[in-house]
LOTI-287421 format. One record per residue (C-alpha): residue number from 1; residue in one letter; y negated, x negated, z negated. Coordinates in steps of 0.2 Angstrom, whole numbers, m for minus. Example, Ala and Ser with C-alpha at 12.3 -4.5 7.8 and 13.67 -1.06 7.14 Angstrom:
<rs>
+------+------+-------+-------+-------+
! resi ! resn !     v !     u !     w !
+------+------+-------+-------+-------+
!    1 !    a !    22 !   m62 !   m39 !
!    2 !    s !     5 !   m68 !   m36 !
+------+------+-------+-------+-------+
</rs>
This chain:
<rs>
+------+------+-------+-------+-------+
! resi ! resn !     v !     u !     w !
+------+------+-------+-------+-------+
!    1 !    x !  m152 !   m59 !   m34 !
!    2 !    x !  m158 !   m63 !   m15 !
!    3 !    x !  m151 !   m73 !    m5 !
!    4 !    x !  m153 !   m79 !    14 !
!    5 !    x !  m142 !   m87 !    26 !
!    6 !    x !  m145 !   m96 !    42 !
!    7 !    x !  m134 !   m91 !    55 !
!    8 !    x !  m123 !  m104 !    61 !
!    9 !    x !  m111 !   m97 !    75 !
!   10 !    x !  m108 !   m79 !    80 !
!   11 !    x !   m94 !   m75 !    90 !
!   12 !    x !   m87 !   m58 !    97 !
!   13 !    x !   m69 !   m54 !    91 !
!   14 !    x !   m69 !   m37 !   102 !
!   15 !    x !   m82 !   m27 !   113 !
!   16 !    x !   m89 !   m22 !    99 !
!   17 !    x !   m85 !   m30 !    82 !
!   18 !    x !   m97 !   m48 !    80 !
!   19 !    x !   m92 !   m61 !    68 !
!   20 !    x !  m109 !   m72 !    61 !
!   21 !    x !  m105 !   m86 !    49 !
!   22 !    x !  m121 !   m89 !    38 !
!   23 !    x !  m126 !  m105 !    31 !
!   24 !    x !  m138 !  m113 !    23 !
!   25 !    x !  m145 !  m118 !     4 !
!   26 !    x !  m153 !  m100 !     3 !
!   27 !    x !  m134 !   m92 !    m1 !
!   28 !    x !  m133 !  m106 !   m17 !
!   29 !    x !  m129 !   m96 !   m33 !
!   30 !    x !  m119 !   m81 !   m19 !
!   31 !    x !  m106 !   m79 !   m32 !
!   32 !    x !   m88 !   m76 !   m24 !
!   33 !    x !   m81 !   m60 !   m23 !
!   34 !    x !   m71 !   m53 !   m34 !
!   35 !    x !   m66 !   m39 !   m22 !
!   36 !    x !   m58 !   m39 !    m7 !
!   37 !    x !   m67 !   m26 !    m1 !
!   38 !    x !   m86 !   m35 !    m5 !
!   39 !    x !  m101 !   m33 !     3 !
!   40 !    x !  m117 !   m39 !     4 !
!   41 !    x !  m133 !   m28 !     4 !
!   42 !    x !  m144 !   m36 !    21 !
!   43 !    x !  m163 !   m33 !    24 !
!   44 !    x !  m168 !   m33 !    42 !
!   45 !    x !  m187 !   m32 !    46 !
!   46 !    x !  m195 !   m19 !    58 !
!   47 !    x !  m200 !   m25 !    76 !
!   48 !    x !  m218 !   m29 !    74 !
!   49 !    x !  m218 !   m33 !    53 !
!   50 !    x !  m233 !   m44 !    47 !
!   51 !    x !  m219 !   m55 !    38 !
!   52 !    x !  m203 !   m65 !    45 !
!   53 !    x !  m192 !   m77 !    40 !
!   54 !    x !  m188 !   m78 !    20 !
!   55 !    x !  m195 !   m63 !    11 !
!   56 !    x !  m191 !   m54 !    m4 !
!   57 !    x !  m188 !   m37 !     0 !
!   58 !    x !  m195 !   m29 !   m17 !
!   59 !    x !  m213 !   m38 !   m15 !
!   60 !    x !  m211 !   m32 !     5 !
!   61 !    x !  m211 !   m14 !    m2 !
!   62 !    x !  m225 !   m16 !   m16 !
!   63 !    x !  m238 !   m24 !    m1 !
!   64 !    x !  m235 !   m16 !    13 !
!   65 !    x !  m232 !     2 !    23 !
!   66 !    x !  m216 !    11 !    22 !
!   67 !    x !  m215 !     6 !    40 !
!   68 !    x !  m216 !   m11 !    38 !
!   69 !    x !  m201 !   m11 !    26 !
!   70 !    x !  m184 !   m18 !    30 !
!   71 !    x !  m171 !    m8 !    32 !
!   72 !    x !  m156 !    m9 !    22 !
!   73 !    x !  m139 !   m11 !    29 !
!   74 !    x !  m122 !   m13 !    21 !
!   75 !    x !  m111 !   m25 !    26 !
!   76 !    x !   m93 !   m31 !    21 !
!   77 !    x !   m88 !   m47 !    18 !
!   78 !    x !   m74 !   m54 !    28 !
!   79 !    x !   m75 !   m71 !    18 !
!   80 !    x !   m87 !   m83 !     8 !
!   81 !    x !   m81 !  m102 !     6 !
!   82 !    x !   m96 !  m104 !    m7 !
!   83 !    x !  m104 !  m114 !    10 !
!   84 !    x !   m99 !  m102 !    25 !
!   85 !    x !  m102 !   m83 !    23 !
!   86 !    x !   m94 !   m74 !    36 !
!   87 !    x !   m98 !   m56 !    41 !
!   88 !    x !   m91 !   m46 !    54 !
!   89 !    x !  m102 !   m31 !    62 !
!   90 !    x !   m98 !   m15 !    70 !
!   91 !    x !  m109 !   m14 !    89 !
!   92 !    x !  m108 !     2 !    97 !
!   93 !    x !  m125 !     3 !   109 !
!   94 !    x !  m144 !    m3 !   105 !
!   95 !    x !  m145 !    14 !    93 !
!   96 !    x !  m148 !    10 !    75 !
!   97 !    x !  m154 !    m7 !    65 !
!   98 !    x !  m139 !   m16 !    60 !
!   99 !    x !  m130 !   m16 !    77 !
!  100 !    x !  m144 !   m21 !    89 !
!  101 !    x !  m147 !   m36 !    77 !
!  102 !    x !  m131 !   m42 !    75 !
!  103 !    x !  m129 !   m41 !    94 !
!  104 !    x !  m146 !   m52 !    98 !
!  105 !    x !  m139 !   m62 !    82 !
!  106 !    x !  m142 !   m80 !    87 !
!  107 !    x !  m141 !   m98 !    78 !
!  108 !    x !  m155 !  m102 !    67 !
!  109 !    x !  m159 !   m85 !    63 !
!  110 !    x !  m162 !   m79 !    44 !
!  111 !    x !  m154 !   m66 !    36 !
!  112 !    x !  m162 !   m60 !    18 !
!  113 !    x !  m147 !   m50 !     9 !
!  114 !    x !  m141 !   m46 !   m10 !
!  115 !    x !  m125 !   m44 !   m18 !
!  116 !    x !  m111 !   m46 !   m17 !
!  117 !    x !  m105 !   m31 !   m24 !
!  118 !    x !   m89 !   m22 !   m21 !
!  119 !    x !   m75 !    m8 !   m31 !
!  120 !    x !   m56 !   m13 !   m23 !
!  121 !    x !   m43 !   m27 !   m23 !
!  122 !    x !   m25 !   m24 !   m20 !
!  123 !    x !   m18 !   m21 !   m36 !
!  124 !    x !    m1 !   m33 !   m41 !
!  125 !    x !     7 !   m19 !   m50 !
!  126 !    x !     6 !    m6 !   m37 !
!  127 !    x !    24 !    m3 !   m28 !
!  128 !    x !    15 !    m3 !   m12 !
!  129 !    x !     0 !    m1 !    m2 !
!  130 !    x !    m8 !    11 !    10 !
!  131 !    x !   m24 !     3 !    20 !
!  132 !    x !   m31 !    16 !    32 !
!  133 !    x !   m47 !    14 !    43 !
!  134 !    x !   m57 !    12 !    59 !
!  135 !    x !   m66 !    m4 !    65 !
!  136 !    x !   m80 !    m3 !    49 !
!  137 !    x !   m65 !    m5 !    38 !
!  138 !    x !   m59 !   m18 !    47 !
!  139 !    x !   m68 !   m33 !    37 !
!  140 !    x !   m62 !   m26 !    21 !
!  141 !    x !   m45 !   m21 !    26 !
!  142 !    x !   m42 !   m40 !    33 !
!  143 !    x !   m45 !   m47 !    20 !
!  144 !    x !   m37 !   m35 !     6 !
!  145 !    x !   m20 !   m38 !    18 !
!  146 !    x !   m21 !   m57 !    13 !
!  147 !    x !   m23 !   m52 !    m6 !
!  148 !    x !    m8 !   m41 !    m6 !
!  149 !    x !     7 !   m48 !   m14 !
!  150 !    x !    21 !   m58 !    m6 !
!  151 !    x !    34 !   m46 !   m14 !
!  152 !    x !    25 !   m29 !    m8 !
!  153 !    x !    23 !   m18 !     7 !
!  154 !    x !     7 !   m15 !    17 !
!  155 !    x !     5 !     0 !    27 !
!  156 !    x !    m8 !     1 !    41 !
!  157 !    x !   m17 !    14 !    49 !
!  158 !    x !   m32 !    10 !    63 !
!  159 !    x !   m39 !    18 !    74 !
!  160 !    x !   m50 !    10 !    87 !
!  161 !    x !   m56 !    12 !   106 !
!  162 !    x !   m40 !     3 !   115 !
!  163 !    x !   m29 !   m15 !   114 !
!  164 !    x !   m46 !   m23 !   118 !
!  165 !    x !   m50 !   m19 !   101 !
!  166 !    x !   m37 !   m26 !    91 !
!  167 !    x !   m37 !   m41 !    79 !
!  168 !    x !   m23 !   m49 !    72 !
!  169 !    x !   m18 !   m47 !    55 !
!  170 !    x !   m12 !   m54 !    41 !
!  171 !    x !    m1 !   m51 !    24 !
!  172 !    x !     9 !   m62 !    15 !
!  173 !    x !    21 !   m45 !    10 !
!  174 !    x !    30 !   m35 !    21 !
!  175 !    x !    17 !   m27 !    36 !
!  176 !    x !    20 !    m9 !    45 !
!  177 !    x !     3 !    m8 !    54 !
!  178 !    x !     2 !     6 !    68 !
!  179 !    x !   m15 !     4 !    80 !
!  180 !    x !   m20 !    20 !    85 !
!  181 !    x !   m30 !    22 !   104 !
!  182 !    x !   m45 !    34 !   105 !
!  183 !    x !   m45 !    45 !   122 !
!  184 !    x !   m64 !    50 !   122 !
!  185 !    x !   m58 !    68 !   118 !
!  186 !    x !   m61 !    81 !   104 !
!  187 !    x !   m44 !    76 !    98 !
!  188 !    x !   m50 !    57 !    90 !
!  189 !    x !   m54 !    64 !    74 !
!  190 !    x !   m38 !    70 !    72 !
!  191 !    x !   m28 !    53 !    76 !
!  192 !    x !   m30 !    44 !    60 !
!  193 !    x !   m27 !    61 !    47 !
!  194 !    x !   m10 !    64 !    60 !
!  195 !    x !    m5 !    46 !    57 !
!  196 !    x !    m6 !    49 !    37 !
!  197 !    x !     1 !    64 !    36 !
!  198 !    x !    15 !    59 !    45 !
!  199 !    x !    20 !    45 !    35 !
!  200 !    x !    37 !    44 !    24 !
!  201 !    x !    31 !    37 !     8 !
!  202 !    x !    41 !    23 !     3 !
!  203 !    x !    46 !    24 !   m14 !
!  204 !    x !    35 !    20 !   m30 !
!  205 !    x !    17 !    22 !   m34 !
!  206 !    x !     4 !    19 !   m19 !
!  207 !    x !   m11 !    12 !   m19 !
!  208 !    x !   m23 !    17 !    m5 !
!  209 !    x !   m40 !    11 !     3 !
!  210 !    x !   m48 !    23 !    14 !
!  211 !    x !   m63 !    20 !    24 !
!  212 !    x !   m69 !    26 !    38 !
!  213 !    x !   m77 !    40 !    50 !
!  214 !    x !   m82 !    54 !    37 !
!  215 !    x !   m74 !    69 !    44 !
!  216 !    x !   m57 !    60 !    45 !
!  217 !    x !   m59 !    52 !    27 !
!  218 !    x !   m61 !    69 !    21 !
!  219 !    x !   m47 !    77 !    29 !
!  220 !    x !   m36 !    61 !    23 !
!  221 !    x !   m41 !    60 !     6 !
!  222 !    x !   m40 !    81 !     4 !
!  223 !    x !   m21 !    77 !    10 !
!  224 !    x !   m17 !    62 !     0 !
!  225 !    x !   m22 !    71 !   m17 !
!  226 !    x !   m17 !    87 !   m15 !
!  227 !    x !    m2 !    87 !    m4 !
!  228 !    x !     4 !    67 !    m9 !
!  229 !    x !     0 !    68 !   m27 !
!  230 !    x !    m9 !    52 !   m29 !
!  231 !    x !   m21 !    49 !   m43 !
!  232 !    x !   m39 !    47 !   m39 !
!  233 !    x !   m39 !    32 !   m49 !
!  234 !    x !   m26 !    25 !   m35 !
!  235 !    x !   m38 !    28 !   m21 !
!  236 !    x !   m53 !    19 !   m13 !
!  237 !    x !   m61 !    31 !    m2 !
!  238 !    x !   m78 !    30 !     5 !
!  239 !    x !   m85 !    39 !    22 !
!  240 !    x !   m95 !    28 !    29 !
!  241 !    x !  m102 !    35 !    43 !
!  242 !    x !  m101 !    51 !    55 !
!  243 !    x !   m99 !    55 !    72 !
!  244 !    x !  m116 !    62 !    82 !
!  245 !    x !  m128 !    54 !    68 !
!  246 !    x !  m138 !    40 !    65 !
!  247 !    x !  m136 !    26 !    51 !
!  248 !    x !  m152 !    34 !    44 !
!  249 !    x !  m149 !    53 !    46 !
!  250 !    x !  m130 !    50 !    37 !
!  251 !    x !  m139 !    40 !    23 !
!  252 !    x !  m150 !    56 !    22 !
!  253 !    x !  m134 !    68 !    19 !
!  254 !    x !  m121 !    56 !    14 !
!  255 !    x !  m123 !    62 !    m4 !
!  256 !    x !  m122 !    79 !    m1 !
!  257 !    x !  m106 !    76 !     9 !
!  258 !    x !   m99 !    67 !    m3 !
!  259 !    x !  m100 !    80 !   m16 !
!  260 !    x !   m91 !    94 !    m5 !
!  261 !    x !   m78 !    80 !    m1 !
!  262 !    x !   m74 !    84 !   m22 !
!  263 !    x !   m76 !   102 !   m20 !
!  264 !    x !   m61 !   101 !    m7 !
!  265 !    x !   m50 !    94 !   m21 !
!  266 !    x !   m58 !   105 !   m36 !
!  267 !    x !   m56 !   122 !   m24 !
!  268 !    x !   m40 !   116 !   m14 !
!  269 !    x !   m51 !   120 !     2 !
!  270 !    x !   m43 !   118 !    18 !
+------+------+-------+-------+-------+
</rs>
């Protein structure tokens, strides 16, 4: 079903993560999510498109040209009141769709989107859980932290670009939450993997959220079901972008990369 939002406030929680809280009777019938990890599907419109406003994105792309289509970007849901749905946004420069819109964002602007959908939530029965991220997993990772139960243990590993990054977190268990401090050197995509593997598992079975920069999800997951054991039915894992390529070149390849992520496991590749 489509949906769309008015945006109400937009505020910058870091130098590069936007909050926007959408409102309006467009997001009546937004079902809440049953996820913690939720997102919604947005619909952003070329510069120069012969249409604004509301739209429906299906009949945008039965009437007009492929470029006049809206791009589609996904976004996580930090948190939907059934009046307020809040998203926060990744920024890193003017490159892309999502990012330059989110920063321009400004109230009374529409935003069409679909969903939510979504595939985690902190499991009670798990002895313990093990979230592990960068700033696009942030969303999802604060508001998985505030699901997980009062008598278990969260632990945390992000990565992002300095303090100035940082947002506080919550969890009504017990919190061990590391942030890790990218340098601007070759050696970044090796922070997050180190941190992992360098962990003393507490006891009992794990539940893990990975989600992240591609080549580091890849190299954690490889080490977390081969060398920890854990079940793939215990793990979300999802790359959700890559270094040195575009939103639309990655959702070109991401396919294809996630298939050799399988073959990692099914071969024991290094």
């Amino acid at each position: 079903m489509v949906h769309h939002g008015t945006v109400d406030t937009v505020e910058w929680l870091t130098p590069t993560l936007v909050r926007i809280v959408l409102i309006g009777p467009g997001l009546s019938g937004l079902r809440a999510p049953e996820h913690t990890d939720a997102y919604v599907n947005v619909a952003i419109p070329p510069a120069g498109a012969p249409y604004a406003g509301v739209f429906v994105p299906a009949e945008v792309r039965e009437r007009h040209d492929e470029r006049h289509w809206p791009a589609r970007r996904r976004y996580s849901v930090r948190d939907w009141d059934g009046t307020r749905l809040t998203l926060d946004v990744v920024v890193h420069g003017d490159a892309g769709v999502g990012g330059p819109w989110a920063a321009s964002a400004a109230r009374g602007d529409v935003l069409v989107l679909e969903g939510p959908g979504g595939g985690y939530r902190p499991d009670p029965a798990a002895d313990w859980h093990l979230l592990v991220g960068d700033e696009s997993a942030l969303p999802a990772i604060a508001a998985s932290l505030e699901a997980v139960p009062a008598d278990s243990r969260a632990v945390v590993r992000l990565v992002c670009d300095g303090p100035d990054h940082e947002v506080a977190l919550t969890c009504p268990g017990e919190l061990d939450l590391t942030w890790l401090h990218r340098g601007g050197t070759p050696e970044d995509v090796e922070l997050l993997p180190h941190a992992v593997e360098a962990l003393v598992f507490p006891e009992g079975r794990v539940q893990a959220f990975v989600h992240g920069e591609a080549d580091e999800i890849r190299a954690i997951r490889r080490h977390l079901l081969t060398e920890r054991g854990l079940a793939r039915s215990d793990m979300s894992c999802s790359p959700y972008w890559r270094r040195t390529m575009t939103d639309e070149a990655w959702r070109r390849v991401k396919r294809d990369f996630v298939a050799r992520m399988d073959a990692d496991v099914e071969s024991g590749a290094a």
